[in-house]
C-alpha positions in Angstrom: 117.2 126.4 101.0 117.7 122.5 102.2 115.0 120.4 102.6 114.2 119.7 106.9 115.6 116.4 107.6 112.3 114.6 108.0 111.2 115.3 104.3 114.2 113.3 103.1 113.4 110.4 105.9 109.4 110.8 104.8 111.0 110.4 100.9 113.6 107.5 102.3 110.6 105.8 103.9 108.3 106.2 100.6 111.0 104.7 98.1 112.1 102.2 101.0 108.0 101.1 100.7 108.4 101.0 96.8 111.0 98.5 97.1 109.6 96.2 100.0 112.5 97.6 101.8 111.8 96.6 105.1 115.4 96.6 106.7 115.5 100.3 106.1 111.9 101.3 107.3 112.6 99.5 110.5 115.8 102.1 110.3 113.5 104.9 109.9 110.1 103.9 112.3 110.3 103.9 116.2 110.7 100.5 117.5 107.0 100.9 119.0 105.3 102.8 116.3 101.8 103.5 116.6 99.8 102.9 113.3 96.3 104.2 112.8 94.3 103.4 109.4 90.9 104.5 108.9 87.4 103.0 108.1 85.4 100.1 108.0 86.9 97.3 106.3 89.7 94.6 106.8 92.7 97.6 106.8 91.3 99.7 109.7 92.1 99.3 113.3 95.5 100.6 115.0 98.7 99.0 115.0 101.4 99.2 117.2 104.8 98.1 116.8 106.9 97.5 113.5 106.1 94.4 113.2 102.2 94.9 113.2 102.6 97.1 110.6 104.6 94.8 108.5 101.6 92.5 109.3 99.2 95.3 107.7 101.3 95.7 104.7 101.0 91.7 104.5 97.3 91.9 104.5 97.7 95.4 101.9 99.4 93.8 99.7 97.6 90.1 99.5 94.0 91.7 98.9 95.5 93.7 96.0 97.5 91.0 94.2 100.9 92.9 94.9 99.5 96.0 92.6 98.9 98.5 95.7 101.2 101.7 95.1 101.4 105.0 96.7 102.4 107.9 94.2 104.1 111.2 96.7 103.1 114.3 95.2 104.0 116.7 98.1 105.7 116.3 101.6 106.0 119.0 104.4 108.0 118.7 107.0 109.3 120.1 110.9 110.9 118.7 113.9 107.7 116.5 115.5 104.6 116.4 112.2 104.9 115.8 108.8 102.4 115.6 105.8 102.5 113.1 102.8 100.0 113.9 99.6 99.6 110.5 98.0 97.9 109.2 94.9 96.8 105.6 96.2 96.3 103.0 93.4 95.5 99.3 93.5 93.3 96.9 91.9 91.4 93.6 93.3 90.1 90.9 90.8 87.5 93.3 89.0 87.8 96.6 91.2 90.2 99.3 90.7 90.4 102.3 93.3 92.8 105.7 92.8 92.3 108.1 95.8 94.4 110.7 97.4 95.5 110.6 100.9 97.3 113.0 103.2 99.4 110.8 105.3 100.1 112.2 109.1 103.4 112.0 110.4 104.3 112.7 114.3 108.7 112.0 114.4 110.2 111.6 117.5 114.3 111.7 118.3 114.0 111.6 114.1 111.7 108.9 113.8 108.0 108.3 112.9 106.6 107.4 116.2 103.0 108.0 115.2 101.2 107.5 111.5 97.5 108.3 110.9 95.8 108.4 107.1 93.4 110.1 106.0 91.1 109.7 102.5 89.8 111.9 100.1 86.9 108.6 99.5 87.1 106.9 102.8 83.6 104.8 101.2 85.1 104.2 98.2 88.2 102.9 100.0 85.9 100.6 102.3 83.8 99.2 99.6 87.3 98.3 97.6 88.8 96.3 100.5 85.3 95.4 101.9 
């Protein structure tokens, strides 16, 4: 059995992430891409467009000192919604954080059109980038 098409572009996008690849995830996210990170700290509100997002990574990766990965441990995958399970580590200073996150994917024409995140420790998260 092959894998659907957007598991390998969910796994592209991952690895593309990894590497601070941002040539390719442009190649893989709709032009207008609608972002949505949860909570109550610098990270949450909702993006839109590629390069908000890159903006967002910006901010990710400055308050974590460039240590912010995102582990996949299972993807699942159709013609419109994917799911990510991620392992989510980072440290700040003092303060580490390792949480698991299903990442929501909506794909459109093959694309990620829509992104949404969702915490197993959504307080745990806020008080870390708080």
């Amino acid at each position: 059995m092959t894998e659907h098409p957007n598991v390998m572009r969910m796994r592209e996008g991952y690895e593309a992430f990894g590497k601070g690849d941002l040539e390719r995830l442009r190649e893989l996210w709709h032009p207008d891409i609608r972002w949505h990170e949860p909570g109550s700290n610098p990270l949450a509100g909702h993006y839109t467009g590629v390069d908000q997002v890159f903006g967002l990574f910006g901010l990710l990766f400055e308050l974590t000192e460039g240590s912010f990965r995102a582990e996949v441990r299972a993807t699942f995958a159709d013609d419109t919604d994917g799911v990510a399970v991620v392992r989510l580590t980072a440290h700040r200073g003092d303060r580490d954080i390792d949480v698991v996150a299903a990442h929501l994917f909506r794909y459109e024409d093959g694309l990620v059109a829509e992104f949404q995140e969702a915490h197993t420790d959504q307080a745990a998260v806020d008080a870390f980038y708080g």
